[in-house]
Backbone as CSV, one residue per row, in Angstrom:
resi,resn,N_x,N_y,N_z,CA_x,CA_y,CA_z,C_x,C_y,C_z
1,UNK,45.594,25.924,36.268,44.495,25.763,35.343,44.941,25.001,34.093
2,UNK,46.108,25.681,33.804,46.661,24.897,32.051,46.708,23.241,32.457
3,UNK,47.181,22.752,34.212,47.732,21.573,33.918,46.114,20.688,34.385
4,UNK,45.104,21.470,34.786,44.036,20.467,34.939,43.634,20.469,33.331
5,UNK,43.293,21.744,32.201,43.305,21.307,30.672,44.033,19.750,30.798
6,UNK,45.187,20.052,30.705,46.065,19.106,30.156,45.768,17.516,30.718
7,UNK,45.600,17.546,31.732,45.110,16.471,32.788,43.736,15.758,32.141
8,UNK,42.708,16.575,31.494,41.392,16.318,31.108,41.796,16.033,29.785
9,UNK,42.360,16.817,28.837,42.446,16.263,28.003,43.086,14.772,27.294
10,UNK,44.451,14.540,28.349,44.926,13.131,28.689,44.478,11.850,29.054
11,UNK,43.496,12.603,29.953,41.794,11.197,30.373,41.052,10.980,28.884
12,UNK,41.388,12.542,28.286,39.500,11.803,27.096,40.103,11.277,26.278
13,UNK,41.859,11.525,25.373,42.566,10.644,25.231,42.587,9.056,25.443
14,UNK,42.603,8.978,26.678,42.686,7.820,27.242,41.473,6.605,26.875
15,UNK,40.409,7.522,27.780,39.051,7.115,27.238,39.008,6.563,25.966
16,UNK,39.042,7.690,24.779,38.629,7.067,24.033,39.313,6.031,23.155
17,UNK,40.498,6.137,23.184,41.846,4.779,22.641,41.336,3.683,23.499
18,UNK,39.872,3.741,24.653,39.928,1.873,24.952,39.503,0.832,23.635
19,UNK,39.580,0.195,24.424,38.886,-1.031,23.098,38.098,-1.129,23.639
20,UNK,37.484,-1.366,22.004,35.807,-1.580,22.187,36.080,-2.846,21.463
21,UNK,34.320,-3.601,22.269,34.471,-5.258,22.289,34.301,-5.213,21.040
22,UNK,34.485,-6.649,20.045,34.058,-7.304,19.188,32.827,-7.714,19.310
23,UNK,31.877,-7.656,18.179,30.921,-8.204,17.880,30.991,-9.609,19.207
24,UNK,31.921,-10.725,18.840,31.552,-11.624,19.373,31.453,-11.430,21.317
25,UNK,32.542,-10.558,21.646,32.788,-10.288,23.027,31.423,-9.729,23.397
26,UNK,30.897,-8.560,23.088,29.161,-8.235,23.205,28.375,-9.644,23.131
27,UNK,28.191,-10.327,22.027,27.022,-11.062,22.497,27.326,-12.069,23.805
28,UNK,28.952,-12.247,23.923,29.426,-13.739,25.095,28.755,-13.088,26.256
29,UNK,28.769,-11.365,26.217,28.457,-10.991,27.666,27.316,-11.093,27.711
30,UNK,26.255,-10.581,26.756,24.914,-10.173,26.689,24.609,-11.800,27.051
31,UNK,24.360,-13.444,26.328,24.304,-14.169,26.218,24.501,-14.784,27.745
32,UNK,25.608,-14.328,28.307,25.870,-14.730,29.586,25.092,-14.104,30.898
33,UNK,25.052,-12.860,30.749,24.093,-11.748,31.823,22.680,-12.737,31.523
34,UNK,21.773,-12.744,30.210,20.623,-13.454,30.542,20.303,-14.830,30.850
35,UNK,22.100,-15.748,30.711,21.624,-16.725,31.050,21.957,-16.969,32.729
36,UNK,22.787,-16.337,33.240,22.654,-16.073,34.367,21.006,-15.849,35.403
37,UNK,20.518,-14.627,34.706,19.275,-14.382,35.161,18.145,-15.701,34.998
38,UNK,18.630,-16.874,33.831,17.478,-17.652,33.971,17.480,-18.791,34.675
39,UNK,18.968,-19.029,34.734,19.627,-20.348,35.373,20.632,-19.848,35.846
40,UNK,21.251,-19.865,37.116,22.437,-19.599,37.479,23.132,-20.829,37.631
41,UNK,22.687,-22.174,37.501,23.668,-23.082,37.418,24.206,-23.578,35.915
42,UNK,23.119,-23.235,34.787,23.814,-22.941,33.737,25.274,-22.735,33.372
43,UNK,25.884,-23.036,32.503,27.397,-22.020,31.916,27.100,-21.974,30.215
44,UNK,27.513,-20.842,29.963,27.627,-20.739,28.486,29.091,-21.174,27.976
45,UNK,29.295,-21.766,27.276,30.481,-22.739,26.922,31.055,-21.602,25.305
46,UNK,29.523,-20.962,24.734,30.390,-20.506,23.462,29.052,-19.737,22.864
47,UNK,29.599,-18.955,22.130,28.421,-18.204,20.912,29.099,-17.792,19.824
48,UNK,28.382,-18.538,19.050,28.831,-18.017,17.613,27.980,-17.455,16.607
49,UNK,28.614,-16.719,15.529,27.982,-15.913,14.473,28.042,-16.708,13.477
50,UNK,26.559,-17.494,13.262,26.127,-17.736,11.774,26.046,-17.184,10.868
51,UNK,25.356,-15.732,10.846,25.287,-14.846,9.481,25.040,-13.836,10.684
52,UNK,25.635,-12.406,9.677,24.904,-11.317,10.176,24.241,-10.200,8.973
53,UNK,23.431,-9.808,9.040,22.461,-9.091,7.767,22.268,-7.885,7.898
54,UNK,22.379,-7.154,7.017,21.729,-5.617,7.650,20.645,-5.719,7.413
55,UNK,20.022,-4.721,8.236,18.546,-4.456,8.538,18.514,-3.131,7.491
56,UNK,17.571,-3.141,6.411,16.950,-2.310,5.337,15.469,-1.939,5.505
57,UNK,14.994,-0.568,5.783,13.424,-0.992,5.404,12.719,-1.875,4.475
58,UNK,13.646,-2.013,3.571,13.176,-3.639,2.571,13.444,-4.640,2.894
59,UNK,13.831,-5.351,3.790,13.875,-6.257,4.916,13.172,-6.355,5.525
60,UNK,12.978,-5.087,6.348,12.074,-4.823,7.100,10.530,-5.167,6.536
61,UNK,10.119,-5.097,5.692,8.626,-5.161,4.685,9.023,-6.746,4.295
62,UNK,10.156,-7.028,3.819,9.913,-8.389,3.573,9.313,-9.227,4.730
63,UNK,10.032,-9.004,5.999,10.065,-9.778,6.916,8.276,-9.562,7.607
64,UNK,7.916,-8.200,7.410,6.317,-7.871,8.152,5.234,-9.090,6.834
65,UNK,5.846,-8.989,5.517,5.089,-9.956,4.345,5.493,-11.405,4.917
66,UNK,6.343,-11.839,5.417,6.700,-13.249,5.589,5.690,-13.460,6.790
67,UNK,5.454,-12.813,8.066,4.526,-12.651,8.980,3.454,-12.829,8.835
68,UNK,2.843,-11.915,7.749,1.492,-11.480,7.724,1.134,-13.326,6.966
69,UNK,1.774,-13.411,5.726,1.450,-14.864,4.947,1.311,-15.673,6.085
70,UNK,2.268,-16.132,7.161,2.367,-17.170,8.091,0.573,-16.895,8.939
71,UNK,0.378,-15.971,9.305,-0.405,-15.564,9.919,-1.959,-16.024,9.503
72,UNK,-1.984,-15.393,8.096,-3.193,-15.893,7.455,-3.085,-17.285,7.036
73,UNK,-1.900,-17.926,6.611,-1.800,-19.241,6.391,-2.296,-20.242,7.641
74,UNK,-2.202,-19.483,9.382,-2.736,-20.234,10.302,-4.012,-20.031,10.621
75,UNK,-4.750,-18.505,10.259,-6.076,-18.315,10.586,-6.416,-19.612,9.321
76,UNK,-6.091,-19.787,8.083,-6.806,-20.576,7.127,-7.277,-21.702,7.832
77,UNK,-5.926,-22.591,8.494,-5.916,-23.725,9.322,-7.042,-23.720,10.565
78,UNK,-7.337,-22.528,10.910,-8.355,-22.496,12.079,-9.479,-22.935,11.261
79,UNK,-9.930,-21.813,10.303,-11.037,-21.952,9.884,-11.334,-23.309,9.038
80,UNK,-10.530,-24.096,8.753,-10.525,-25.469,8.278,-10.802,-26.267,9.256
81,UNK,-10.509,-26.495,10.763,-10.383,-27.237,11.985,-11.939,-26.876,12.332
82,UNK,-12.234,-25.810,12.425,-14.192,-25.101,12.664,-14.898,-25.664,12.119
83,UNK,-14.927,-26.337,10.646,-15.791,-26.408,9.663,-16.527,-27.444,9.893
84,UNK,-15.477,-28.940,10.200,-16.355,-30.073,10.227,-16.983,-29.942,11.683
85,UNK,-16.884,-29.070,12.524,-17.375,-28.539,13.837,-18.782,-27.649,14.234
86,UNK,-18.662,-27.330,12.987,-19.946,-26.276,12.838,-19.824,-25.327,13.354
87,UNK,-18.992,-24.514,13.977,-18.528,-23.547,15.498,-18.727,-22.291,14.324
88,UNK,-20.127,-22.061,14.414,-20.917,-21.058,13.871,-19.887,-19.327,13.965
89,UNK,-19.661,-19.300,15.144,-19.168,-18.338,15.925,-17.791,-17.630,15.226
90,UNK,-16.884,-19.041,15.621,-15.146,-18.909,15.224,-15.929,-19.249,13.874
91,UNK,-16.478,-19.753,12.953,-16.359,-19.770,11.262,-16.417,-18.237,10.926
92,UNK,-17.419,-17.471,11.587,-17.728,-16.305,10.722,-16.784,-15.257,10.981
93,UNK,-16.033,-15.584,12.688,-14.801,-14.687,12.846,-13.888,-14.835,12.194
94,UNK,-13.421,-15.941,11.643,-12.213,-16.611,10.620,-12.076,-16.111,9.578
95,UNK,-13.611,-16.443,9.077,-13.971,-15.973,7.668,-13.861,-14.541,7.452
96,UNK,-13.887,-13.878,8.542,-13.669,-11.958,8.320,-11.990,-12.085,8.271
97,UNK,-11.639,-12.610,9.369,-10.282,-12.355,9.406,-9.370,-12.791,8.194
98,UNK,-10.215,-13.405,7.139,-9.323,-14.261,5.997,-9.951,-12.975,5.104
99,UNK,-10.968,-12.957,4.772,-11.486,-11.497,3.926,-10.776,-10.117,3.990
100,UNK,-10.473,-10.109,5.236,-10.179,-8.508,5.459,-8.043,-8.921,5.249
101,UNK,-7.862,-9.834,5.359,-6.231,-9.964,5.211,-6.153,-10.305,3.871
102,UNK,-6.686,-11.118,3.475,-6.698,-10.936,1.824,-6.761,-10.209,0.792
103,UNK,-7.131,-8.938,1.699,-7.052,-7.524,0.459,-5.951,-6.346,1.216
104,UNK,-5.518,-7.150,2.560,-4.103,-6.581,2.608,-2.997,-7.052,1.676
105,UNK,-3.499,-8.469,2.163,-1.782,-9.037,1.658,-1.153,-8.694,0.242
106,UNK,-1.680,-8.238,-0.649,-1.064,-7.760,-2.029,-0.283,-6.210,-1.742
107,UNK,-1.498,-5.655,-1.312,-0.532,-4.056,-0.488,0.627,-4.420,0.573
108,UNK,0.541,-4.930,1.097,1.535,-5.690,2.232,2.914,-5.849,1.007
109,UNK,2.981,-7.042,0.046,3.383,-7.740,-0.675,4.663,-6.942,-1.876
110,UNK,3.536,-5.993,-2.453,3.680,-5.034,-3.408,4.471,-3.966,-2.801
111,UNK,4.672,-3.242,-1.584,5.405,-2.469,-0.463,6.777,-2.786,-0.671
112,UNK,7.121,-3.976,-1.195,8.543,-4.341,-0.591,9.240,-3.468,-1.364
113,UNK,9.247,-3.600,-2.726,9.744,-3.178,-4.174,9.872,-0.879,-3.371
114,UNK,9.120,-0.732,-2.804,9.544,0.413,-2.050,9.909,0.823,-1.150
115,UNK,10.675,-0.071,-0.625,11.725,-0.125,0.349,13.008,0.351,0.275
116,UNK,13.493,1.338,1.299,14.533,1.759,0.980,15.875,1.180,1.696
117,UNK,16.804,0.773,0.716,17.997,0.004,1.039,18.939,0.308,0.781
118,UNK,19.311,1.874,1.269,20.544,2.253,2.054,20.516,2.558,3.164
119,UNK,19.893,3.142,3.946,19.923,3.608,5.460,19.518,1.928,5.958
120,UNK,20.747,1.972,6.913,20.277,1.168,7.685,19.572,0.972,9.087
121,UNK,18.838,0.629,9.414,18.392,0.048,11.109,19.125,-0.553,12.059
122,UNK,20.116,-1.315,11.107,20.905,-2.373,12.516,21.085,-3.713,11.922
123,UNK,21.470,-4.518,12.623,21.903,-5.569,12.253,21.007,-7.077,12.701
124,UNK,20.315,-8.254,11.749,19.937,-8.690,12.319,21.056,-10.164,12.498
125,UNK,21.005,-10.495,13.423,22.611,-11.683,13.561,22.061,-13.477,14.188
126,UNK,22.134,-14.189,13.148,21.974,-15.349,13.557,23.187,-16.098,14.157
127,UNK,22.876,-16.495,15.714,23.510,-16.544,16.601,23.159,-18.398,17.322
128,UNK,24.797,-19.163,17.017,24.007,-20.400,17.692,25.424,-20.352,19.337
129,UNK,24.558,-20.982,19.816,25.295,-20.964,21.835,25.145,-22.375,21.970
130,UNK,26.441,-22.699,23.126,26.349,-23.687,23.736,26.082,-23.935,25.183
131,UNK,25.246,-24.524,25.426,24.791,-23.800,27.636,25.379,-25.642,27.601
132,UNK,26.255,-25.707,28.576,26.157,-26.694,29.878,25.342,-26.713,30.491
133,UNK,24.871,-27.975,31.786,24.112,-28.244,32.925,24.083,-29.555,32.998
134,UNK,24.251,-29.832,34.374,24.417,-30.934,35.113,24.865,-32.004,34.235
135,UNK,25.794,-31.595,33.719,26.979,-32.816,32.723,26.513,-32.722,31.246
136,UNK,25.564,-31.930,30.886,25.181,-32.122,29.707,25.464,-30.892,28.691
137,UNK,25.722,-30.919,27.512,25.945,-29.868,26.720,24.797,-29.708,25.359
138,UNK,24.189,-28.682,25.524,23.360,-28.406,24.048,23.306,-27.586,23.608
139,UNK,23.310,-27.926,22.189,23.880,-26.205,20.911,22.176,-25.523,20.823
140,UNK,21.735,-24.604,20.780,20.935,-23.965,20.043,21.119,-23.057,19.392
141,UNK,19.909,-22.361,19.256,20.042,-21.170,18.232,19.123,-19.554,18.420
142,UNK,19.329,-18.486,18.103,18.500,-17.842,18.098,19.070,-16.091,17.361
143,UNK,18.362,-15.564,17.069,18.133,-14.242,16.303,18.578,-13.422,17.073
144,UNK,19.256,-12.079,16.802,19.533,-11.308,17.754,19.829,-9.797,17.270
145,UNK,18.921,-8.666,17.530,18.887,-7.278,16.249,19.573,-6.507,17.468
146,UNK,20.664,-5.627,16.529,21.628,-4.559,17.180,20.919,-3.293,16.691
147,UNK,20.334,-2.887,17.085,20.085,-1.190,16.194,21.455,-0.560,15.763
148,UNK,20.792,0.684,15.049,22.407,1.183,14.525,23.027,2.239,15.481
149,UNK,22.499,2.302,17.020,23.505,2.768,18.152,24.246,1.867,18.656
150,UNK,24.060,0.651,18.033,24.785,-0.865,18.419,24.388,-1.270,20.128
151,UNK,22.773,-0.878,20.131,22.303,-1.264,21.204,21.094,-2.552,20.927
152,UNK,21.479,-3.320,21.219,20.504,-4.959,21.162,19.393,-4.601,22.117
153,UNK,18.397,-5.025,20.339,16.743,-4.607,20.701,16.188,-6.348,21.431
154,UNK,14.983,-5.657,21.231,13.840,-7.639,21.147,14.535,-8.722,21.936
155,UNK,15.232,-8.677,23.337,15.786,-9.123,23.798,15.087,-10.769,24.162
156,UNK,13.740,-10.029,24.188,13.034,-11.318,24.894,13.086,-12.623,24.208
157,UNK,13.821,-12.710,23.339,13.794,-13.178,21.685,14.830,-14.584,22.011
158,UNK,15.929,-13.730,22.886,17.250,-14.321,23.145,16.899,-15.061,24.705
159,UNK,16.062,-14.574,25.221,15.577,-14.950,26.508,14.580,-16.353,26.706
160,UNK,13.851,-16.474,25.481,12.900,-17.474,25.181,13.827,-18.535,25.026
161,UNK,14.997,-18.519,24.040,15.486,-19.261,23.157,16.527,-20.175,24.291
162,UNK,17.374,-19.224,25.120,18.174,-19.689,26.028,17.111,-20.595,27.235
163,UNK,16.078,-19.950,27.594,15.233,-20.464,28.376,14.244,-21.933,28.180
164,UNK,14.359,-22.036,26.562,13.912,-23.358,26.059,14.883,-24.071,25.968
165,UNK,16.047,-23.303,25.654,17.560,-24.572,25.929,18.042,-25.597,27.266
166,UNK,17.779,-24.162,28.236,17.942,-24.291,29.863,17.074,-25.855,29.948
167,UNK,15.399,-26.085,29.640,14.889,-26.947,29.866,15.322,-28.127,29.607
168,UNK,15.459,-28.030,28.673,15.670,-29.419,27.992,17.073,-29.910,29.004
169,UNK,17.624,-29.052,29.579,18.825,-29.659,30.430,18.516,-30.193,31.100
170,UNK,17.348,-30.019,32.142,17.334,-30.440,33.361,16.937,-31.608,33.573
């Protein structure tokens, strides 16, 4: 009995003295598993770390305010494109949708300033890659959030980005 203790305790020992990857070794794999899945004649040549940021609920609010502005800044553009159109229909839907976001966006705006920025969420990491294909090499770029179990969220994010790279190869 003492020498299976001893035996178990020598494994979790073991266990836990492995190495754990680097930041960069995680994304080469992650980066590589989806580009596999989109192209298997693909190769990833490299990934690198542009910046990495922590994620703050005041980040977090900045980034939902940077959204929401972009958002209403494109409904504006709709309802400008309707006008010389007369499109009775989309004007008066526009026109709600610009009314009713316009008396968000200050509450939206005003939120940030109560954001709390010590606990963190995770990490958000600007990430540029290099994919090969059929003789050709191109750098892109794309976003990539680790939560704070250091498990990579919003994958589809990294999937779009590699998958608009993939094209342009072929």
């Amino acid at each position: 009995m003492r020498q299976l203790l001893v035996a178990i305790f020598a494994l979790l020992l073991i266990v836990s003295c492995a190495h754990r990857k680097s930041l960069s070794e995680q994304l080469n794999g992650s980066f590589t598993n989806h580009l596999e899945r989109i192209d298997s004649l693909a190769v990833l040549d490299s990934v690198h770390i542009l910046w990495n940021v922590r994620v703050t609920e005041k980040l977090g609010r900045i980034i939902d305010d940077s959204v929401y502005i972009r958002e209403f800044t494109r409904i504006q553009a709709q309802l400008s494109n309707a006008l010389p159109k007369n499109d009775k229909d989309s004007i008066a839907f526009y026109r709600y949708e610009i009314n009713y976001m316009e008396k968000a966006i200050d509450s939206v705006t005003k939120s940030i300033d109560q954001g709390d920025t010590i606990h963190r969420y995770g990490y958000l990491i600007g990430c540029a890659y290099y994919i090969t294909k059929n003789q050709k090499t191109k750098i892109d770029s794309t976003m990539v959030f680790i939560d704070s179990t250091s498990t990579m969220r919003y994958t589809e994010y990294m999937d779009s980005a590699i998958g608009r790279t993939v094209r342009t190869l072929n």
